[in-house]
C-alpha positions as YAML, in Angstrom:
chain: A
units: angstrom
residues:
- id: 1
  name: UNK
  ca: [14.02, -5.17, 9.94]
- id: 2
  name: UNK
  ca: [11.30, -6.93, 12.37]
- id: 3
  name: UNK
  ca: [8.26, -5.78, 9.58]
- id: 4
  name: UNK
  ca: [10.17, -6.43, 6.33]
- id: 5
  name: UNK
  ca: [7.96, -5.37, 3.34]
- id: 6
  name: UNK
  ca: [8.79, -5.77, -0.05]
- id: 7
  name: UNK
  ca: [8.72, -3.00, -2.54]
- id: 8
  name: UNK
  ca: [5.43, -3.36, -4.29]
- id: 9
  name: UNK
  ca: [3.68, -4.11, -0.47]
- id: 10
  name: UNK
  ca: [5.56, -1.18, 0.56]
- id: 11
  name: UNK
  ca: [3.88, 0.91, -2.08]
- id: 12
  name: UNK
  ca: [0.61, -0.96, -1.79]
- id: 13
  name: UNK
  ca: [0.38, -0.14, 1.74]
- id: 14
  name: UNK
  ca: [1.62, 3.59, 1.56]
- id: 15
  name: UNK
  ca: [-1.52, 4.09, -0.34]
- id: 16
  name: UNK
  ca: [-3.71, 2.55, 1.90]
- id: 17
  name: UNK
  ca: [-2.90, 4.46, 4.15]
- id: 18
  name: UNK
  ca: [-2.70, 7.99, 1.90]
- id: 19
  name: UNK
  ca: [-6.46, 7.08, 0.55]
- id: 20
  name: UNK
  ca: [-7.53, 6.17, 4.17]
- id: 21
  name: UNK
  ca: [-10.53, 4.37, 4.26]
- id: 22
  name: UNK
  ca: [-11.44, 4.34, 0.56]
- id: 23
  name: UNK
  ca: [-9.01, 2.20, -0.27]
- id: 24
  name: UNK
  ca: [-9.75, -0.42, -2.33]
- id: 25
  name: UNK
  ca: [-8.49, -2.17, -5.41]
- id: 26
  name: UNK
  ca: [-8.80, -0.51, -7.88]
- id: 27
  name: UNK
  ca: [-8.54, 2.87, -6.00]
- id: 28
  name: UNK
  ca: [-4.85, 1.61, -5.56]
- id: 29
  name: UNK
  ca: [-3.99, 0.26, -8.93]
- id: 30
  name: UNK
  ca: [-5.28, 3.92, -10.88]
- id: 31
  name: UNK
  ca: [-3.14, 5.58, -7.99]
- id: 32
  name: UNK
  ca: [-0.09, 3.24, -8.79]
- id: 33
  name: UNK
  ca: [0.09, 3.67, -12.63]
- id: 34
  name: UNK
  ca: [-0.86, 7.67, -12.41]
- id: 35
  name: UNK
  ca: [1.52, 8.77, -9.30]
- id: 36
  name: UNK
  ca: [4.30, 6.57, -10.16]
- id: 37
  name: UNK
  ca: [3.50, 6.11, -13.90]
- id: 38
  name: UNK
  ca: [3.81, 2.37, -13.40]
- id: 39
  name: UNK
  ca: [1.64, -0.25, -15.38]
- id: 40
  name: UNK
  ca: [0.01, -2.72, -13.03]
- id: 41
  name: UNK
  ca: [-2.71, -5.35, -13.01]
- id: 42
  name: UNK
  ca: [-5.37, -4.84, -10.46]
- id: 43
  name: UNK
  ca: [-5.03, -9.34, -9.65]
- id: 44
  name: UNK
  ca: [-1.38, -8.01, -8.64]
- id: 45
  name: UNK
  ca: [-2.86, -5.01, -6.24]
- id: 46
  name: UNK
  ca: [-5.33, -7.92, -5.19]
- id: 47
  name: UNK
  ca: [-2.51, -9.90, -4.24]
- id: 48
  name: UNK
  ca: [-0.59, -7.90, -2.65]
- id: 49
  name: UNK
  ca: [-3.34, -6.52, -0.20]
- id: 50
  name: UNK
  ca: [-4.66, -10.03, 0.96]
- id: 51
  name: UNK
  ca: [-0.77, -10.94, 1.58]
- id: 52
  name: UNK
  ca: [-0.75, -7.57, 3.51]
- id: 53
  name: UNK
  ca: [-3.73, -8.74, 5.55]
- id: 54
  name: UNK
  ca: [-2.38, -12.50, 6.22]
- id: 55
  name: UNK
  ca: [0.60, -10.60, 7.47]
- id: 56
  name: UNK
  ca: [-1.71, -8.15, 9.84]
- id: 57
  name: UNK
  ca: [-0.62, -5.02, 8.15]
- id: 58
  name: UNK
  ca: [-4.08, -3.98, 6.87]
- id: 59
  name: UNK
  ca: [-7.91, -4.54, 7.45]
- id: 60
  name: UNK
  ca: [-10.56, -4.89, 5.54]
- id: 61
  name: UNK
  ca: [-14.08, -5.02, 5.78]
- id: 62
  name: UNK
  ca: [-17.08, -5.17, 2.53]
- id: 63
  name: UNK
  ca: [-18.58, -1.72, 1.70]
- id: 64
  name: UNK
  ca: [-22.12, -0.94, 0.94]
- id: 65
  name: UNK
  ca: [-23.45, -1.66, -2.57]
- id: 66
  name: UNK
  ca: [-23.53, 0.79, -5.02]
- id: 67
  name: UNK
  ca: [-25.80, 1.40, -8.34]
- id: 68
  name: UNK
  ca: [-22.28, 2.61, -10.50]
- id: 69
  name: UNK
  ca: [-21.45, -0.73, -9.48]
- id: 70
  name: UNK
  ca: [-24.52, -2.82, -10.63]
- id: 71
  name: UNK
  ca: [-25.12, -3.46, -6.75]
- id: 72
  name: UNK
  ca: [-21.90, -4.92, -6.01]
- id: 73
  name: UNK
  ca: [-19.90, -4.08, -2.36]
- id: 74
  name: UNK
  ca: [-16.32, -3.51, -2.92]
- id: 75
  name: UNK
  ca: [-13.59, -4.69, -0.23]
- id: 76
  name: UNK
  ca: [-12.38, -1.16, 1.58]
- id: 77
  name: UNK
  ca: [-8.85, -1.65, 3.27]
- id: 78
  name: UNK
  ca: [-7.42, 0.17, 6.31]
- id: 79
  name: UNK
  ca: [-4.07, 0.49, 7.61]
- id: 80
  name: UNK
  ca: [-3.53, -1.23, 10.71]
- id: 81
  name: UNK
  ca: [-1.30, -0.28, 13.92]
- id: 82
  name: UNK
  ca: [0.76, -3.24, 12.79]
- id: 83
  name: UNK
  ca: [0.80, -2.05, 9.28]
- id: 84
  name: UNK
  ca: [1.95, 1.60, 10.81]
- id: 85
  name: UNK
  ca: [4.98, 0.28, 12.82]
- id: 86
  name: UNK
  ca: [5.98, -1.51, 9.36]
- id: 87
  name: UNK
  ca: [5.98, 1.90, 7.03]
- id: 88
  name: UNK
  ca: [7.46, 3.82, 9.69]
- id: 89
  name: UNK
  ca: [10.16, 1.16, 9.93]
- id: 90
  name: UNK
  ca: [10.81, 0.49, 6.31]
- id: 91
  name: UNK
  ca: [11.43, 4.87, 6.04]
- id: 92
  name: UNK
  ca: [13.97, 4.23, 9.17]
- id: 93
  name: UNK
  ca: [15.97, 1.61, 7.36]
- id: 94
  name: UNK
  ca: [15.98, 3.60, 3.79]
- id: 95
  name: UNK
  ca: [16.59, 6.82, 5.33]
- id: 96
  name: UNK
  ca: [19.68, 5.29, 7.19]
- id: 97
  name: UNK
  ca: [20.88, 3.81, 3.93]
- id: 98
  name: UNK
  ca: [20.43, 7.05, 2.04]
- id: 99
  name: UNK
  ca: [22.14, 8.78, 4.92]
- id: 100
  name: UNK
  ca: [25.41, 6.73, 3.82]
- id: 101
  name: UNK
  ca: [25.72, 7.60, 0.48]
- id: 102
  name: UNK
  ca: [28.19, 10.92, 0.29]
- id: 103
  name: UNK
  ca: [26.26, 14.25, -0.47]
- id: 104
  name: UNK
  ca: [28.86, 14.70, -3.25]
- id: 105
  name: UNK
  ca: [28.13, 11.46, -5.51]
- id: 106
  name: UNK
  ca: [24.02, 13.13, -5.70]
- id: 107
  name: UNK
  ca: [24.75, 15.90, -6.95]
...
């Protein structure tokens, strides 16, 4: 795989993209531990996006302030072409694997 992700950036970023451009941190963390029932500390969602952005995967730019958030801007993240070729890569490579296993052993 040219765009390897690893599992939690692979989840990180399908949500980025699924909440579009109000994705943020702790947008992604709620979404994490109520879709997938998974407990998870928003420093790790923190990490995860900035690696994500090193790597060219997503963008992110500082939102306006808000008065539910004491007049603090929060960081809004957006899926990048980059970041696109990646997801739709990483479904290639697990739908190939999941393609191998024999219909008969899922049932």
């Amino acid at each position: 795989m040219k765009y390897a992700l690893g599992e939690f950036e692979e989840i990180v970023l399908l949500l980025v993209a699924a909440q579009h451009d109000q994705s943020y941190g702790l947008s992604i963390t709620k979404a994490i531990e109520e879709k997938l029932k998974r407990s998870v500390t928003m420093s790790s969602v923190h990490t995860a996006l900035y690696r994500l952005e090193e790597k060219g995967f997503v963008q992110s730019n500082i939102g306006g302030s808000s008065t539910a958030r004491g007049g603090r801007r929060k960081r809004l993240f957006m899926i990048s072409a980059l970041g696109k070729t990646a997801l739709k890569e990483s479904r290639a490579a697990r739908n190939q694997l999941w393609s191998m296993i024999p219909e008969f052993l899922m049932k």
